[in-house]
N, C-alpha and C positions, 0 to 999 in steps of 0.2 A: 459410468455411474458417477454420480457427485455425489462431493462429502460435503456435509454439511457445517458449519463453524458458526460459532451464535456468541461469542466472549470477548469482552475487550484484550487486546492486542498492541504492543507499542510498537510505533509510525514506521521503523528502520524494519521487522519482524515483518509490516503488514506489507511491504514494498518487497522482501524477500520471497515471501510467500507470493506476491505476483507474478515472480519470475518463474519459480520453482511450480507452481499448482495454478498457473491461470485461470482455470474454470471451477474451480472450486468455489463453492456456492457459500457465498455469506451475505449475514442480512444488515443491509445499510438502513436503521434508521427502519427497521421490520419491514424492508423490502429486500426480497433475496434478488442479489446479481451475482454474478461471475466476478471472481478476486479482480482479474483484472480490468472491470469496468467503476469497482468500487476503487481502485486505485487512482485510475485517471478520474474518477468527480473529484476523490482528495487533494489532488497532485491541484487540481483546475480549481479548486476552493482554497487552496493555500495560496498560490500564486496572487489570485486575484484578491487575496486579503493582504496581498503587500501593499497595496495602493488605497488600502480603508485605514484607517485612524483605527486601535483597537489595545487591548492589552497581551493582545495572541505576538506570539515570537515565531511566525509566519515563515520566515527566513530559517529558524532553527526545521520547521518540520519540515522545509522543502530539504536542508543539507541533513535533514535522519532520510527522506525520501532514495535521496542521492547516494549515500552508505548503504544503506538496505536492497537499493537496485540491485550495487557492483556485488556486495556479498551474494545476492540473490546469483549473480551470474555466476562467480568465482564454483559458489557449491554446485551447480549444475555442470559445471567444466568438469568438476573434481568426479562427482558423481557418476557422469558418461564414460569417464575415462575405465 
């Protein structure tokens, strides 16, 4: 069954939660996906916003993406264990 999540979230949180609950349903923009489908449009929309002119720190939310993963891994290690 899926759990539902509908609240804003910060970047490193929303990358941990990929790892840990991939199908967990939340709504991108009131479209509901799977965490991790909303992750990689993130992950694919920040990257490709390094190469746009903008006031967004692009770079900072791919290195919260990159934190968030490893913690997302670390607790699922510890977790199993």
């Amino acid at each position: 069954m899926a759990t539902y999540f509908n609240v804003y979230i910060e970047e490193s949180t929303r990358r941990a939660l990929a790892i840990l609950r991939p199908l967990m349903i939340v709504n991108l923009f009131q479209i509901p996906l799977p965490m991790i489908a909303a992750a990689a449009l993130w992950v694919y929309a920040d990257y490709t916003g390094l190469f746009a002119p903008s006031n967004i720190a692009h770079g900072a939310h791919l290195g919260g993406i990159i934190v968030g993963v490893a913690f997302g891994i670390l607790v699922r290690r510890m977790i199993s264990e």
